[in-house]
N, C-alpha and C positions, 0 to 999 in steps of 0.2 A: 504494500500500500504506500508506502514511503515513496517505493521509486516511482508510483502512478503522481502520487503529488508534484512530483522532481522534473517529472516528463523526460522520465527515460525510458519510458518504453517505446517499441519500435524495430524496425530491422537493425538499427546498428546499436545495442547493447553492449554491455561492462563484458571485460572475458575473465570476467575473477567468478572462480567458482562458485554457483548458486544449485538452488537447492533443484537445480535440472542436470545435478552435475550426475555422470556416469561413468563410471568405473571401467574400465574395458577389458570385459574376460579372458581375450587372447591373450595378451600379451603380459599377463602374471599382474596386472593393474598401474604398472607403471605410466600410461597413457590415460590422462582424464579427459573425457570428453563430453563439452557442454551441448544439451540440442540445440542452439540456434549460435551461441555468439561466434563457436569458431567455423561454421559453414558463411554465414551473413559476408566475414569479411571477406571472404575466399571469390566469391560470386563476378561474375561478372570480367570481361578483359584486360588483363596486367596489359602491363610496358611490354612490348615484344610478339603479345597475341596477334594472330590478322584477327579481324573482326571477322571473318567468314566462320570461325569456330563457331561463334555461338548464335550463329544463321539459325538451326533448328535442334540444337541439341542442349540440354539444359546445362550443359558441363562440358568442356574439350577434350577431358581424362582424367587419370586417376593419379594425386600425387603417390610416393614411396612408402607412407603410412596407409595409404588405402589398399596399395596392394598388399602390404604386408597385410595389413584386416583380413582382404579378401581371401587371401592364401589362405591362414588361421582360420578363418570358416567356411573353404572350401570342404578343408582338413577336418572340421567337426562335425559342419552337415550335410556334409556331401556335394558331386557336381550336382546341378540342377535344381535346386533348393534354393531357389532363388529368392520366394518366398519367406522362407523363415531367416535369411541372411538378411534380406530389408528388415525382418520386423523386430530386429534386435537394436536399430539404430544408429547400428557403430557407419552405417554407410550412408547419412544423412544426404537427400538431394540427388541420390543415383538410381534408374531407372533399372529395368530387369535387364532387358535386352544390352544396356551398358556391362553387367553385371557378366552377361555371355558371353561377349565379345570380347572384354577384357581377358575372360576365363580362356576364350580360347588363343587369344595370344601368348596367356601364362604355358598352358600344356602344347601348344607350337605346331596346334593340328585344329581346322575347321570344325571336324563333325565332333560333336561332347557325348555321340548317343551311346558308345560304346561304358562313358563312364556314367552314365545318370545316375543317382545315387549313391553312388560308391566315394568310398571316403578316401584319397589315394594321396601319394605324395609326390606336390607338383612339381617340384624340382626332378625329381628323376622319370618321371614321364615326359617332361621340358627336353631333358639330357636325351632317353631313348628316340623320341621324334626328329631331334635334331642328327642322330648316325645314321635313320633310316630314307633310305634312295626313293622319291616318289616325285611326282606332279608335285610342284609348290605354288601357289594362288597367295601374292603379300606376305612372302615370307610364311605360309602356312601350309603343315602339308594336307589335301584333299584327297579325296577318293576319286578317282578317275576313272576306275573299272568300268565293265558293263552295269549297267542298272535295270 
């Protein structure tokens, strides 16, 4: 109520820990994470962005803390679980399909159907895809076979 009087509420809020702070289970809790103040700053085109990034996409990518996130809750709830990775929070502001696509750049191969729910470790799937000879589509490798 203080801050409603103060008029700081708003997109650009305090990033001192309040009482929306959250703990983040990955990574043994050393990471706190607030729901809006440290997304809020992050928004929108730095020094160096083209503006085409954020033509239709809510976000242009994922920094080094979100991957590491998303790797850590690959690893717990599986590929494809897309679902319960947003609804933990830790990946404020990222859509599913961002959540995909990222995924399959981490494992270094297009199609995720082979791992759907499976709880696997993305470094050496990364490592196996990348000694294996095939059709590669953007640095990915695809299925090419007959269908």
């Amino acid at each position: 109520r203080a801050q409603q009087a103060a008029g700081t509420r708003g997109p650009f809020r305090s990033v001192l820990p309040t009482r929306g702070t959250l703990l983040n289970p990955f990574c043994c809790g050393t990471h706190r994470l607030t729901r809006h103040a440290r997304t809020m700053s992050k928004r929108g085109p730095k020094i160096g962005d083209a503006i085409s990034l954020w033509n239709f996409a809510p976000s242009p990518g994922f920094t080094k803390e979100e991957v590491c996130i998303l790797k850590l809750a690959l690893q717990y709830f599986g590929v494809g679980r897309w679902v319960q990775i947003l609804d933990t929070g830790l990946l404020p502001g990222k859509l599913i399909q961002q959540l995909n696509g990222q995924t399959q750049r981490l494992l270094g191969q297009q199609s995720l159907a082979a791992y759907t729910g499976l709880r696997v470790d993305i470094d050496r799937i990364r490592a196996d895809n990348a000694e294996k000879e095939g059709e590669r589509k953007g640095g990915l490798l695809i299925n090419s076979g007959p269908n």
